[in-house]
C-alpha positions in Angstrom: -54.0 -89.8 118.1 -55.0 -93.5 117.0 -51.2 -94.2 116.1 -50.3 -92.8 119.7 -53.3 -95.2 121.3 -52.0 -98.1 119.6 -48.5 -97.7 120.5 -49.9 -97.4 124.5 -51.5 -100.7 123.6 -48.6 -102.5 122.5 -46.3 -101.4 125.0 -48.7 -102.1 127.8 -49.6 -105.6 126.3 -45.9 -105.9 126.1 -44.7 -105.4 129.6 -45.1 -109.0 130.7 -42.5 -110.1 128.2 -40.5 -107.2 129.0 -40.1 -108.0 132.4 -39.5 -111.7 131.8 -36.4 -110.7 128.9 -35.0 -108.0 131.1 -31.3 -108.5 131.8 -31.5 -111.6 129.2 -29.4 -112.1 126.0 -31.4 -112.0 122.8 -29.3 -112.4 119.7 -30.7 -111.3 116.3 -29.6 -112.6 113.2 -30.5 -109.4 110.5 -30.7 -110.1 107.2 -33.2 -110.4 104.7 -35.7 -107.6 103.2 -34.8 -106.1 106.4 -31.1 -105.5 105.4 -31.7 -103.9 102.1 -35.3 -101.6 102.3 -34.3 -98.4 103.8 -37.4 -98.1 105.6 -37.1 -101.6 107.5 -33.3 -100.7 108.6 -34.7 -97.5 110.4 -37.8 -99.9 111.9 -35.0 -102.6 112.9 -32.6 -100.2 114.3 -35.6 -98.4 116.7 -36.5 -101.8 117.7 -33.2 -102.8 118.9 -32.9 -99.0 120.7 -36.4 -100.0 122.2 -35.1 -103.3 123.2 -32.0 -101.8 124.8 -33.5 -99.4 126.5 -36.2 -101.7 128.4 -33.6 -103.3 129.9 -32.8 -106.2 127.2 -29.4 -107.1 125.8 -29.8 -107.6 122.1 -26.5 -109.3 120.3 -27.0 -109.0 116.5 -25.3 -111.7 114.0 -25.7 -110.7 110.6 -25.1 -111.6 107.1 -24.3 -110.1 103.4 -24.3 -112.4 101.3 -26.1 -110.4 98.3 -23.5 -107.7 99.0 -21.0 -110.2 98.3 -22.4 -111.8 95.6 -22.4 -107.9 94.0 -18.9 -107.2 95.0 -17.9 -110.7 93.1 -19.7 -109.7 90.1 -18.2 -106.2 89.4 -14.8 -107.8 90.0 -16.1 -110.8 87.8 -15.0 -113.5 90.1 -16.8 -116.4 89.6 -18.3 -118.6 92.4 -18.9 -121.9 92.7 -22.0 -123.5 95.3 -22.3 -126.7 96.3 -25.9 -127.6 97.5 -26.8 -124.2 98.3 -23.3 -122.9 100.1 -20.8 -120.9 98.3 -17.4 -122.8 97.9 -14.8 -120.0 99.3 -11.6 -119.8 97.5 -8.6 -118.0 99.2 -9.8 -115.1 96.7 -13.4 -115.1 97.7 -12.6 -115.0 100.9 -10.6 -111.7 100.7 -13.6 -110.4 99.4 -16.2 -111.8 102.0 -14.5 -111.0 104.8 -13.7 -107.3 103.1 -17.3 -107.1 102.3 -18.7 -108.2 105.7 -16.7 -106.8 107.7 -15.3 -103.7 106.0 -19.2 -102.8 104.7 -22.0 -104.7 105.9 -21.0 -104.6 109.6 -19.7 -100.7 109.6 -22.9 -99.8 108.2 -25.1 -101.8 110.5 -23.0 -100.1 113.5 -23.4 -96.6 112.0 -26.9 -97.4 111.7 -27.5 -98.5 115.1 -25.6 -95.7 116.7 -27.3 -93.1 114.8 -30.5 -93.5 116.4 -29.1 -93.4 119.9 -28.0 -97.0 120.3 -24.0 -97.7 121.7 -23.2 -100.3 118.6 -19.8 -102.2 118.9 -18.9 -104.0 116.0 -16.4 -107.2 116.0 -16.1 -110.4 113.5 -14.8 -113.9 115.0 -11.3 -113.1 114.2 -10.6 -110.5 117.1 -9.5 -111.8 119.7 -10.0 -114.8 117.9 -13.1 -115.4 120.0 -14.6 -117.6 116.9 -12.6 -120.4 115.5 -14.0 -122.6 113.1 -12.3 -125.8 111.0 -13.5 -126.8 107.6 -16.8 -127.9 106.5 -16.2 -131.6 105.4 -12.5 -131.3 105.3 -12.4 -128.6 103.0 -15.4 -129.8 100.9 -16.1 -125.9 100.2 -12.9 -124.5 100.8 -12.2 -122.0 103.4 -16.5 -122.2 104.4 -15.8 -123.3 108.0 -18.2 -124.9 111.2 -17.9 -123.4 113.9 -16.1 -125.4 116.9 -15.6 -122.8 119.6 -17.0 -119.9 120.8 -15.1 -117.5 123.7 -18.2 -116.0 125.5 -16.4 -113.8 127.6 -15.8 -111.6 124.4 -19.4 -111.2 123.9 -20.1 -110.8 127.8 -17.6 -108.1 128.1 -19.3 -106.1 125.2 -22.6 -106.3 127.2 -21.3 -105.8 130.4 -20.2 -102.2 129.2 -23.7 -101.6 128.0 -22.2 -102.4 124.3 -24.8 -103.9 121.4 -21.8 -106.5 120.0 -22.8 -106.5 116.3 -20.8 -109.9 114.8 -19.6 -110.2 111.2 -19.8 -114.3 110.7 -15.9 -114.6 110.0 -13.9 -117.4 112.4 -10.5 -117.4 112.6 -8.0 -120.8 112.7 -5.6 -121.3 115.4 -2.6 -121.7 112.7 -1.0 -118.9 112.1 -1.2 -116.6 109.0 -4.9 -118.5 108.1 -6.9 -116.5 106.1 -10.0 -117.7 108.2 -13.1 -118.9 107.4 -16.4 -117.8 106.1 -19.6 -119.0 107.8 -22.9 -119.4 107.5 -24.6 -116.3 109.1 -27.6 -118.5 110.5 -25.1 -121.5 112.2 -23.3 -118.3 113.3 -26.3 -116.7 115.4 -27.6 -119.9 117.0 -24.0 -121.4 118.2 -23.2 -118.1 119.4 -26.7 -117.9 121.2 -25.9 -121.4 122.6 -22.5 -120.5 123.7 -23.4 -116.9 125.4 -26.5 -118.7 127.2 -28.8 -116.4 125.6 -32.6 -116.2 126.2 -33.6 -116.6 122.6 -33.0 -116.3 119.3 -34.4 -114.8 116.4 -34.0 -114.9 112.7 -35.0 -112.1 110.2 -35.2 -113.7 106.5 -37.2 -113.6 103.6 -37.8 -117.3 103.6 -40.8 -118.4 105.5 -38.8 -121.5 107.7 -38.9 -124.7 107.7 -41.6 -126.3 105.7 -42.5 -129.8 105.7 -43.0 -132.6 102.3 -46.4 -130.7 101.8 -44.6 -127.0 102.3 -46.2 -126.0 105.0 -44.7 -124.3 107.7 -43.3 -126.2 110.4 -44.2 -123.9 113.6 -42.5 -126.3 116.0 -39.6 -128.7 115.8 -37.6 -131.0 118.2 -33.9 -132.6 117.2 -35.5 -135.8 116.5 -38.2 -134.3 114.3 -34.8 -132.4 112.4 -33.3 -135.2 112.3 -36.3 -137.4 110.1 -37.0 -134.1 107.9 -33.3 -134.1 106.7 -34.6 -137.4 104.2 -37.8 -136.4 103.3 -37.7 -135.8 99.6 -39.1 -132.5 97.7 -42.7 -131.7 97.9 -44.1 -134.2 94.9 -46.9 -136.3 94.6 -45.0 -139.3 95.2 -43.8 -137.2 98.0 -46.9 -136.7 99.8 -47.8 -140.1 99.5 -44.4 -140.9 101.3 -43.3 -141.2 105.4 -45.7 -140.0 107.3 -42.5 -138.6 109.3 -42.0 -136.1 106.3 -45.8 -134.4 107.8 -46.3 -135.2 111.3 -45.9 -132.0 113.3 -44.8 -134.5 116.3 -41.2 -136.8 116.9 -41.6 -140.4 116.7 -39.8 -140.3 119.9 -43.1 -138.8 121.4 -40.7 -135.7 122.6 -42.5 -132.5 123.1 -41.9 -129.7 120.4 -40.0 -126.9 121.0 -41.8 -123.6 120.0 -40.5 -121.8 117.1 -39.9 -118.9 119.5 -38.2 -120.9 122.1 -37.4 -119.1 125.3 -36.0 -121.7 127.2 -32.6 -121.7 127.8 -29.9 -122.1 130.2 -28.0 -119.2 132.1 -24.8 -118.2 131.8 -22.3 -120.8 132.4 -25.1 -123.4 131.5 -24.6 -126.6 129.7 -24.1 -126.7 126.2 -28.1 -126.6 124.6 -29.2 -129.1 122.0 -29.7 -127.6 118.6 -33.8 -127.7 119.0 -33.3 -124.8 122.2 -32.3 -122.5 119.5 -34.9 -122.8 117.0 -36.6 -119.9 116.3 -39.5 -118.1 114.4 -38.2 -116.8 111.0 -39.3 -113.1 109.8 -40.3 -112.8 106.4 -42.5 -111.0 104.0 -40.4 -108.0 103.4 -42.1 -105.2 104.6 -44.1 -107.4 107.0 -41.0 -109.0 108.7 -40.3 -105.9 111.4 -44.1 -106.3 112.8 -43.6 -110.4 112.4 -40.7 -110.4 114.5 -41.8 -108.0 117.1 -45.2 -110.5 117.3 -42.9 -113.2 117.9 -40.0 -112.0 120.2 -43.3 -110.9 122.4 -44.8 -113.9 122.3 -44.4 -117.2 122.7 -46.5 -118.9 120.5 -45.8 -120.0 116.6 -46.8 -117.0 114.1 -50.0 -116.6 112.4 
């Protein structure tokens, strides 16, 4: 009876937010513990239903890269990073685009539909409504930016009451390209910016962005991005450095955009800057489904 008082609670503390999101465009980028536990897929998977049903259009953008990393192994393929981002051979990418597509998003689509949801699942390559060029001229090899998005795709899917569920491969205009593998979490936020969508959310198992001490940064504008990208590791040399590497606020004396931003443009909109789509990260394993509920229904940092 408590568990059934509880979940009264939540949904009438709830309503406020579910009438401001309904009819908006929420994209979720899954990954993390989230991805893996068994438990946590079933939680994420009612939560997107829940979502659905209320009258909210979730878009999920997801990842795989342990998945890959496991395929790569048993075929002993070795990989090669370069400051944290896999360089993708023409090889590798056979294999990521196999394993994303071919596994990681068929199973979060089977998922999803299993538990009453309408799950469409698509990668950048049909329709070829992601293209991408490469990441510092080929610096990592076929690991791509993205540099446009066709929305219309994406709207199309939603319009038919469709969940789009979006593998983070990006096709090349030339033809016969293998394609490009991207970065799940540039993925979710330029399509977010590109389909006008409320807000974003990322579901990790890394706590966010954390300043020269390591504490988390609730908050962040471009500017504030922008002077992080030079502060050094957290050392004691470190903390005695900038004062920029610390200060929750911009230099500029621009106001900080919540982690859980909500504002954003409609459809059509002009493009957003990068600190619109900033957004609280999920972690914790099995805390992350309650941490990113707290945060898509609220719009304050997390706790």
């Amino acid at each position: 009876m408590k568990t059934k008082i509880d979940t009264v609670k939540t949904l009438l503390e709830a309503l406020p937010f579910i009438k401001e999101f309904s009819n908006e465009i929420v994209v979720i980028k899954y990954g993390g513990a989230a991805q893996t536990s068994d438990t946590l897929k079933a939680k994420f998977a009612k939560d997107v239903l829940l979502m659905y049903l209320v009258g909210i259009r979730p878009v999920i953008v997801h990842g795989g890269g342990p998945r890959i990393n496991e395929m790569l192994s048993k075929l002993d393929i070795p990989t090669e990073f370069i400051e944290g981002q896999r360089v993708t051979t023409p090889e590798i990418m056979r294999i990521v685009e196999m394993v994303l597509c071919g596994d990681v998003n068929n199973d979060i689509v089977a998922l999803l539909n299993s538990h009453g949801a309408r799950a469409f699942g698509v990668n950048g390559k049909d329709a070829q409504f992601v293209t991408a060029k490469p990441k510092d001229e080929g610096k990592w090899g076929l690991t791509g930016i993205i540099d446009h998005v066709n929305a219309d795709v994406v709207h199309r899917l939603i319009d038919e009451k469709f969940i789009p569920v979006i593998a983070p491969i990006a096709s090349d205009k030339e033809t016969g390209h293998p394609g490009y593998n991207i970065n799940a979490d540039l993925a979710a936020s330029k399509i977010a910016g590109a389909i006008g969508a409320k807000k974003v959310v990322f579901m990790t198992d890394t706590p966010g962005v954390l300043d020269a001490d390591g504490k988390l940064l609730s908050s962040l504008t471009e500017e504030r991005v922008e002077a992080l990208k030079g502060c050094p590791r957290s050392t004691p040399a470190s903390r005695r450095s900038s004062a920029a590497c610390r200060k929750p606020t911009s230099s500029t004396g621009a106001s900080n955009t919540r982690s859980c931003s909500n504002s954003s443009p409609k459809r059509g909109s002009a493009r957003r800057s990068r600190s619109d789509l900033l957004s609280h990260r999920s972690h914790k394993g099995k805390e992350c489904l309650t941490e990113w509920r707290s945060c898509f229904f609220a719009s304050s940092p997390a706790r």
